[in-house]
C-alpha positions as CSV (number, residue, x, y, z in Angstrom):
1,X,40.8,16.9,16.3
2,X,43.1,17.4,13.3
3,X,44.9,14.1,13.6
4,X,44.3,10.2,15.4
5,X,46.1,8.8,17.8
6,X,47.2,5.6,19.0
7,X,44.0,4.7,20.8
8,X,42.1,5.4,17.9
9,X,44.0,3.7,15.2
10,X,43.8,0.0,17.6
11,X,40.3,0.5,17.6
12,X,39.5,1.3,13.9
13,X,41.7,-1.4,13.1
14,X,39.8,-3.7,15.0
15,X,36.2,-2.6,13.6
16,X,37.5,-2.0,10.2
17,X,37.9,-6.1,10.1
18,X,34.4,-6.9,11.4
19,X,32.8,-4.2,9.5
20,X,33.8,-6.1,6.2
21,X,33.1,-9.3,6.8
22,X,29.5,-8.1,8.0
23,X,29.5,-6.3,4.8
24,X,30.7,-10.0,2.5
25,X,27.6,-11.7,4.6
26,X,25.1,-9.4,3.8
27,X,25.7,-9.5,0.2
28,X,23.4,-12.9,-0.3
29,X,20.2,-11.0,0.3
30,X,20.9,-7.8,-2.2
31,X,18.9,-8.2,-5.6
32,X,17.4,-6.0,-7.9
33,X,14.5,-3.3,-6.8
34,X,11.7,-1.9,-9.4
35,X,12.3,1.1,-10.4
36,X,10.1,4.3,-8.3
37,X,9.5,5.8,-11.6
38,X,5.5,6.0,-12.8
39,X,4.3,3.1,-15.2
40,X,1.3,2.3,-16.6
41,X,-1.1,-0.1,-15.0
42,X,-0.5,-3.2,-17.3
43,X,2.9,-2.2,-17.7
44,X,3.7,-2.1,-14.0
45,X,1.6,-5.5,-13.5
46,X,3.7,-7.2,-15.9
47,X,7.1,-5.7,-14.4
48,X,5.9,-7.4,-11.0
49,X,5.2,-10.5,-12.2
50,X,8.1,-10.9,-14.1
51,X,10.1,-9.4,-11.8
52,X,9.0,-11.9,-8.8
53,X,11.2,-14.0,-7.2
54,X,9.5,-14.5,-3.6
55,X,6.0,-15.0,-3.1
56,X,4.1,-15.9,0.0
57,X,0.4,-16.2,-1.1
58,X,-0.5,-13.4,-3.0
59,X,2.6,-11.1,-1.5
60,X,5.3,-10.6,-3.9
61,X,8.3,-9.7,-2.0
62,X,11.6,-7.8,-3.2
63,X,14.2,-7.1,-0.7
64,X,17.5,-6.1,-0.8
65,X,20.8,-5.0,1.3
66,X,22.6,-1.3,0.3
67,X,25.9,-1.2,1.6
68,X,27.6,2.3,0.8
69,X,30.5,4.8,2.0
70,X,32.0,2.2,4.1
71,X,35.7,4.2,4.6
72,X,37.8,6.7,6.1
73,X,36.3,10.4,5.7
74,X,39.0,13.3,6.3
75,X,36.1,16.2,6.2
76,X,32.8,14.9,7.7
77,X,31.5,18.9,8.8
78,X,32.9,19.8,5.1
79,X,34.6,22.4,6.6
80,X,37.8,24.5,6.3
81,X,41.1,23.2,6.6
82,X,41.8,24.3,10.2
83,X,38.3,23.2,11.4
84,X,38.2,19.6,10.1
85,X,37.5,16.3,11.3
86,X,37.9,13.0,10.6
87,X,36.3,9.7,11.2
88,X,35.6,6.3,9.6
89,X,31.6,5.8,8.4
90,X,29.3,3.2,7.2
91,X,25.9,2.7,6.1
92,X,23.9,0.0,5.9
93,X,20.3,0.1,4.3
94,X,18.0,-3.1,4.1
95,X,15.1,-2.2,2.1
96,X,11.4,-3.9,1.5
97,X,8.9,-3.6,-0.9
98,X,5.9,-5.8,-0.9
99,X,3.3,-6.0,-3.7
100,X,-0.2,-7.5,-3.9
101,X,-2.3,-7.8,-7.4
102,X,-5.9,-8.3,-7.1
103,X,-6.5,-9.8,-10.6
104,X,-6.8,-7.4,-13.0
105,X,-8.0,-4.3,-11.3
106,X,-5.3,-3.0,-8.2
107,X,-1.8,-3.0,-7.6
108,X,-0.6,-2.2,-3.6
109,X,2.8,-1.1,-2.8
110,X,4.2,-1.2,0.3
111,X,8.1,0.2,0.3
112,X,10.2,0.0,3.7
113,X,13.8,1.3,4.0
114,X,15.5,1.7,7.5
115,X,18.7,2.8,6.9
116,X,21.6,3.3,9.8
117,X,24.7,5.8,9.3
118,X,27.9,4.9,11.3
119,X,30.7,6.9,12.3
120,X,33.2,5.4,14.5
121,X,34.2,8.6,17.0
122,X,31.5,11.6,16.1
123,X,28.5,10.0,18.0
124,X,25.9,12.6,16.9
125,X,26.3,11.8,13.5
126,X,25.3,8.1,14.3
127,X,21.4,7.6,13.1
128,X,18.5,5.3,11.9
129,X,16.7,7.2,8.6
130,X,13.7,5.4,7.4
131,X,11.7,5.9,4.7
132,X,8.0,4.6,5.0
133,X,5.9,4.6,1.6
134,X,2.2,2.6,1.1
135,X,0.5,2.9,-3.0
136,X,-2.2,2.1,-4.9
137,X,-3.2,1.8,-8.2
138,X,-7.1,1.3,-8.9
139,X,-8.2,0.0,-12.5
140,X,-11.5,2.0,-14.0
141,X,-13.5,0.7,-16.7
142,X,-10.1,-0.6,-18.1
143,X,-8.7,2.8,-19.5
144,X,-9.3,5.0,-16.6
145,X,-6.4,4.8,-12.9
146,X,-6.6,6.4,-10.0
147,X,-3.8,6.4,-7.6
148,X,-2.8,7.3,-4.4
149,X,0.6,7.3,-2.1
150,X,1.7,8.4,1.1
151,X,5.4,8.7,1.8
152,X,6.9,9.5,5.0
153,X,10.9,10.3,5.0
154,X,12.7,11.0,8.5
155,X,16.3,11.3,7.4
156,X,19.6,13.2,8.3
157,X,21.7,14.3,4.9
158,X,22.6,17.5,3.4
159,X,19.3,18.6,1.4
160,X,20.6,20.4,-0.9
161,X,24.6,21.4,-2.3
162,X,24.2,24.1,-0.4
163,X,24.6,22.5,2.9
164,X,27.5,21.8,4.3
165,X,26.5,19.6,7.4
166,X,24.4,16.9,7.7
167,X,20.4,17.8,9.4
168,X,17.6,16.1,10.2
169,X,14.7,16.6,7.6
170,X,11.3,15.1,8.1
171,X,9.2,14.6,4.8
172,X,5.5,14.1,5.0
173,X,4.2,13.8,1.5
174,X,0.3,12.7,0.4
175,X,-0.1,12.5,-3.6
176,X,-3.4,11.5,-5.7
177,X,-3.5,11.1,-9.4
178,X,-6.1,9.9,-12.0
179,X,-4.3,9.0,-15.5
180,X,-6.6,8.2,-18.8
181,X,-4.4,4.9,-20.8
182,X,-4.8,3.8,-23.9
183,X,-3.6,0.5,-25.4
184,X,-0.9,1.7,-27.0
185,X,0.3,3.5,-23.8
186,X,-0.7,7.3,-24.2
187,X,-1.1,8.5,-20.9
188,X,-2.8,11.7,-20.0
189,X,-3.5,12.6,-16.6
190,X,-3.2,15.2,-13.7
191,X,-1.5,14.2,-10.2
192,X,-1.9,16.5,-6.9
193,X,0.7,16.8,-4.2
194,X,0.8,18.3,-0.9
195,X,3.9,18.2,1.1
196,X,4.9,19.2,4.4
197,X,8.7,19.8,5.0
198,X,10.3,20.3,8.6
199,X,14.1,20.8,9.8
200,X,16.1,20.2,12.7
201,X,18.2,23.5,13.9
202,X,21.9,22.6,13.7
203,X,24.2,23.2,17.1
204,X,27.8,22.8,16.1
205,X,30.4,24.1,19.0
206,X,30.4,27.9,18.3
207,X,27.7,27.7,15.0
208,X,24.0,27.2,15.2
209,X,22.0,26.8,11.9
210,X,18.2,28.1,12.3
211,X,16.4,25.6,9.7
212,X,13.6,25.4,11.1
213,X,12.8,29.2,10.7
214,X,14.5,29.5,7.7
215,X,13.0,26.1,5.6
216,X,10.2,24.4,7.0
217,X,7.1,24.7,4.4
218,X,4.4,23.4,2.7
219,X,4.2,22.5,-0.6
220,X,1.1,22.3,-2.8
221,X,1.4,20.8,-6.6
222,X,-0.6,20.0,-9.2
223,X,0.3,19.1,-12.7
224,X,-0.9,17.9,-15.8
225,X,0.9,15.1,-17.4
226,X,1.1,13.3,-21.2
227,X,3.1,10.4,-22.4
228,X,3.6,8.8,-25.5
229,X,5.3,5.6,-26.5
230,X,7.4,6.4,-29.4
231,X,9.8,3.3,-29.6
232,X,8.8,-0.1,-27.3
233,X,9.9,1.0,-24.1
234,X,10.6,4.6,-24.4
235,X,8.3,7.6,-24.2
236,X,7.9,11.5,-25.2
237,X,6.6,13.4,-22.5
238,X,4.8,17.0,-21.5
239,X,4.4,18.1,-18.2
240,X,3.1,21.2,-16.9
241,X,2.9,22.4,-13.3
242,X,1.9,24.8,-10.5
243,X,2.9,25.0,-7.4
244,X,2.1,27.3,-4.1
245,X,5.5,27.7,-0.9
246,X,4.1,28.7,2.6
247,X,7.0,28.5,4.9
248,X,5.7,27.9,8.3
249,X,7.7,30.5,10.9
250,X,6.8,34.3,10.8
251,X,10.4,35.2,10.4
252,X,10.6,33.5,6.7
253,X,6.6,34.5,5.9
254,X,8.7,36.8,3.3
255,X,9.9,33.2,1.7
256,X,6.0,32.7,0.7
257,X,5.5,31.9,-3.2
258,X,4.3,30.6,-5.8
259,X,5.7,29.2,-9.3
260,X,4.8,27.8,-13.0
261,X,6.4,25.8,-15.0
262,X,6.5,23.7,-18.0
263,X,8.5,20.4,-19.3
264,X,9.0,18.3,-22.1
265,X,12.0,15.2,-22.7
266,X,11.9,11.8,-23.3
267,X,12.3,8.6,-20.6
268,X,14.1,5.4,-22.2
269,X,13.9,2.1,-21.5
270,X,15.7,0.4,-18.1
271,X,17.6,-2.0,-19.7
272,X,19.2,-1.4,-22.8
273,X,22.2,0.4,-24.8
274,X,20.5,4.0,-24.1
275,X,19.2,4.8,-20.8
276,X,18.0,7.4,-18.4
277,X,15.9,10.4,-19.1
278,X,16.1,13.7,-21.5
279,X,14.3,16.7,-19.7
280,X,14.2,20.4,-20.3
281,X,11.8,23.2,-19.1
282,X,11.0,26.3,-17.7
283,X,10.5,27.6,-14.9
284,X,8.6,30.8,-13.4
285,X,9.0,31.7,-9.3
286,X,7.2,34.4,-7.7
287,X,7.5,36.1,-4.3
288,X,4.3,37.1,-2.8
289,X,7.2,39.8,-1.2
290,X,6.7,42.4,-4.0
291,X,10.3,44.0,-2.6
292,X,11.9,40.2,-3.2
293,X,13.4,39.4,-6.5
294,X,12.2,36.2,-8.5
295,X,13.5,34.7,-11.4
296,X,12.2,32.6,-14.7
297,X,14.4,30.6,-16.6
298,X,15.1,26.9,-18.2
299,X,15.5,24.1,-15.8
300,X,16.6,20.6,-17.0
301,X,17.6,17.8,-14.8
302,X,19.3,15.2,-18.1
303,X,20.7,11.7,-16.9
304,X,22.0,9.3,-20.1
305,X,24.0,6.8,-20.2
306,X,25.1,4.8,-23.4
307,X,26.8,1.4,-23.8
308,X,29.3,1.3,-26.9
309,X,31.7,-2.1,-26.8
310,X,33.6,-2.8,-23.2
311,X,32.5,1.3,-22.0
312,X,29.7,3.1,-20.9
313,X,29.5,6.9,-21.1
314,X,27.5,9.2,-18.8
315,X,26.1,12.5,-19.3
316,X,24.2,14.5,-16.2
317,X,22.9,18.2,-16.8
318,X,20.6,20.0,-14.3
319,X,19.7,23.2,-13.5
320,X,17.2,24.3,-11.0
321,X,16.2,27.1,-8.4
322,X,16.6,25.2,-4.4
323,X,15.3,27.5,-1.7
324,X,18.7,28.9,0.1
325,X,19.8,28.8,3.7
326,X,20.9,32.4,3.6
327,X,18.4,34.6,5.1
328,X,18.8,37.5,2.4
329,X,18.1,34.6,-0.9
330,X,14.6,33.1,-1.2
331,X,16.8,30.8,-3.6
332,X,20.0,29.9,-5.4
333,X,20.1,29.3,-9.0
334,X,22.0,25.8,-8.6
335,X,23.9,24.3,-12.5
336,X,25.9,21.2,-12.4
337,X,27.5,19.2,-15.4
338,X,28.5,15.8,-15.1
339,X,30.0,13.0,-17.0
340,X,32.2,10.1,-17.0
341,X,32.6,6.5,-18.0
342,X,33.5,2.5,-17.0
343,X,35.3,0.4,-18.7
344,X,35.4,-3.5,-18.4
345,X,39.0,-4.8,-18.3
346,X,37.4,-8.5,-18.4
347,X,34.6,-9.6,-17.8
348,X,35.0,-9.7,-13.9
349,X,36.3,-6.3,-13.3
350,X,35.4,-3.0,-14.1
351,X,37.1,1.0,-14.0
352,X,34.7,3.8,-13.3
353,X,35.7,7.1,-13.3
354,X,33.4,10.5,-12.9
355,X,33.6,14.2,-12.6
356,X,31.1,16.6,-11.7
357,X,31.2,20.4,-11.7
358,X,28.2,22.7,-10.0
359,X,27.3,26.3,-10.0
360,X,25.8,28.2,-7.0
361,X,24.8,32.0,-7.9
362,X,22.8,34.1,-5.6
363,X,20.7,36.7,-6.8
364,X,20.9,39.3,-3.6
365,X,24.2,40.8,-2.9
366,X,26.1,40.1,0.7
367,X,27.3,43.3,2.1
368,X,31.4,42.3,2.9
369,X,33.2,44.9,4.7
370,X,30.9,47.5,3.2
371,X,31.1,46.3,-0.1
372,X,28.0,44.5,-1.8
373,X,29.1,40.9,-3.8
374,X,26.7,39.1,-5.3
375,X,28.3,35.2,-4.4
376,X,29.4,32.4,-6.7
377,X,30.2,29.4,-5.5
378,X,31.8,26.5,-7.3
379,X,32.1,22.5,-6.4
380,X,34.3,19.9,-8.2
381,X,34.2,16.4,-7.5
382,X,36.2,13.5,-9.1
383,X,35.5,10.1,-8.4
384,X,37.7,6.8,-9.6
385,X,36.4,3.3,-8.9
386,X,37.4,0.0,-9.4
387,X,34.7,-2.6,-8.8
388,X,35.2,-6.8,-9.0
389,X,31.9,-9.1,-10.1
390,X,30.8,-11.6,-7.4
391,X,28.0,-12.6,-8.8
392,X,25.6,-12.0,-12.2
393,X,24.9,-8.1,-12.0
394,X,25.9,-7.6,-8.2
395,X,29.9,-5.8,-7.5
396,X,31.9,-4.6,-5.2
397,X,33.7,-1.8,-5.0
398,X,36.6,0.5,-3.6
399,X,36.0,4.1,-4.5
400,X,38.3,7.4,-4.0
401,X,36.6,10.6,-4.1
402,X,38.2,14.1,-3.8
403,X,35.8,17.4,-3.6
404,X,36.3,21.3,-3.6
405,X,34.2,24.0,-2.4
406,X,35.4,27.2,-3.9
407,X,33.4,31.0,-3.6
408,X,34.0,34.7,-4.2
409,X,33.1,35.4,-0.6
410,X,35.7,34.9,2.1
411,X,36.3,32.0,4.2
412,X,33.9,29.7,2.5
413,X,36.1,27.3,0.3
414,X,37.3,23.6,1.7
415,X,37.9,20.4,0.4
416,X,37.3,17.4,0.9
417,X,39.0,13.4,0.6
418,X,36.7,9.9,1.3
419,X,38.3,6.3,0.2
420,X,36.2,3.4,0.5
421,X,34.1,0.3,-0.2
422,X,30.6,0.0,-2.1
423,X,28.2,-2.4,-3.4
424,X,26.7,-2.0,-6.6
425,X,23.8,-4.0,-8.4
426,X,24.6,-2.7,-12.0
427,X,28.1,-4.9,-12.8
């Protein structure tokens, strides 16, 4: 399992061919997507019409092709050096949304997104996700909107950092809000969410993951929201939120919580020399478990990127509390820092170049050989790019990314190499 042999290399090096060319074809149908991020009424009216470029009747219609981690990957369990395995992968992920406007007074999404993951040797890894996601946004006495969405997500990825395999997650998620908007684009408004959240147990030869005990939940939100414009197209904002946890199997009733918290930042513009989103908050979990420890803290989840000359810089901070795997941690307090820049050589091809660092501290010790260590885990991941211009905004790319998972507790660190090709919208 450690290496390939002849048979295998004759027939990567006959897919590898056909996988690119497939890959060149598809390319004619990829164009730009709105953005999932909240908008006003008038403001997301505008953005469709503008936006347009097929219509059928009154359905406005913007497709487009994803083509990513098409390459070799010399880790795909992310696991230690003696137990890994290799194989080449591919995705491919055609995506729909459909729009309607009914004059001045309703706005219907409709967002499809099958997506299928490809690995040339390790079968079970080979899957269609899809993503399934109807809207609507219902004009009141021109100030007031109501909205509604339903989104259904049946995908296999690694939730959260702390995974280490890939498992099948199943996202059913209903959300109503009812926003106050002025004409100068204050927003006030409150949005309720109710999720439920189911996993697939993991069966690995000698290892089997519970997730289903451990993670499926419901999740109930509501929050209170304010925006307001302070330069054309960007906005302050305050946000504050409650929200209940009921996990679902008796053996992780001890999971059940509740938390509060509070956030404030300010969301730029999509295009322009500043982009991205400023956020910082805090953040207040607790166990209904009196005997389980909770935490309060700041949270932030930062993404900025700024345009100077021929290079753009980017800047990622986040910090937040994901519910753990382990079965002594209702959480993980989970920091990463990242940055990194691209620089345009000419006009037709670009450098990119990132590196991220995250945190994973655990708040309950692990008993290891009768001795109690409270675990800290550490990832590092560098990324180098270079990316060619085939047309307007749309690139492609070949990408070589090198990871490391590093932790006081034994037998838990690993690494991890992928090289290959990309397709990027954002030349």
């Amino acid at each position: 399992m450690m290496g390939i042999n002849a048979e295998r290399r004759s027939s990567i090096n006959r897919i590898l061919p056909r996988l690119f060319g497939i890959s060149l074809m598809l390319l004619v149908f990829f164009c730009p997507l709105a953005s999932q991020t909240y908008r006003a009424f008038q403001a997301e009216k505008n953005y469709l019409i503008e936006q347009t470029r097929w219509q059928f009747g009154p359905f406005r219609l913007f497709p487009r092709v994803m083509l990513k981690n098409i390459g070799y990957d010399d880790n795909v369990y992310y696991q230690r050096e003696e137990d890994k395995i290799t194989d080449y992968t591919g995705t491919l992920s055609p995506e729909l949304r459909v729009s309607v406007l009914f004059r001045n007074w309703l706005i219907l999404n409709l967002r499809e997104n099958p997506e299928y993951i490809y690995y040339l040797h390790e079968k079970r890894e080979r899957r269609w996700n899809n993503t399934f996601s109807p809207e609507f946004k219902l004009l009141l006495f021109r100030r007031f909107v109501l909205g509604g969405n339903y989104s259904y997500q049946n995908r296999r990825r690694r939730a959260t950092s702390e995974f280490d395999v890939r498992a099948n997650e199943k996202r059913a998620v209903y959300k109503g809000s009812f926003f106050y908007e002025t004409p100068r684009m204050t927003l006030i408004g409150v949005t309720v969410t109710r999720e439920r959240i189911k996993y697939e147990d993991v069966t690995l030869p000698g290892r089997e993951i519970y997730l289903s005990r451990l993670l499926n939940r419901d999740e109930e939100k509501i929050r209170g929201e304010f925006y307001y414009r302070i330069f054309s197209q960007s906005f302050f904002f305050l946000i504050g939120e409650k929200a209940t946890y009921d996990f679902l199997h008796p053996q992780s009733f001890w999971r059940n919580s509740y938390s509060y918290g509070v956030s404030t930042g300010i969301r730029f513009p999509e295009i322009g020399r500043i982009r991205g989103t400023l956020t910082v908050g805090y953040k207040k979990l607790i166990p209904r478990e009196t005997t389980k420890r909770g935490f309060s803290g700041l949270t932030g989840n930062t993404s900025l990127q700024f345009r100077v000359w021929r290079t753009i810089f980017r800047l990622e901070l986040s910090r937040d509390y994901p519910f753990s795997v382990w079965t002594n941690n209702i959480y993980f307090n989970y920091n990463r820092l990242g940055s990194g820049l691209s620089f345009y050589l000419s006009r037709n091809l670009r450098l990119d170049y990132n590196l991220s660092y995250g945190q994973l501290n655990y708040p309950e010790p692990f008993q290891v050989s009768g001795e109690l260590i409270k675990r800290k885990d550490e990832q590092l991941y560098h990324t180098g790019a270079i990316v060619i211009r085939l047309k307007k905004n749309l690139g492609m790319g070949l990408q070589l990314t090198w990871w490391r998972w590093t932790s006081n507790l034994p037998g838990v660190n690993r690494d991890r190499i992928f090289f290959g090709a990309f397709v990027t919208q954002e030349f």
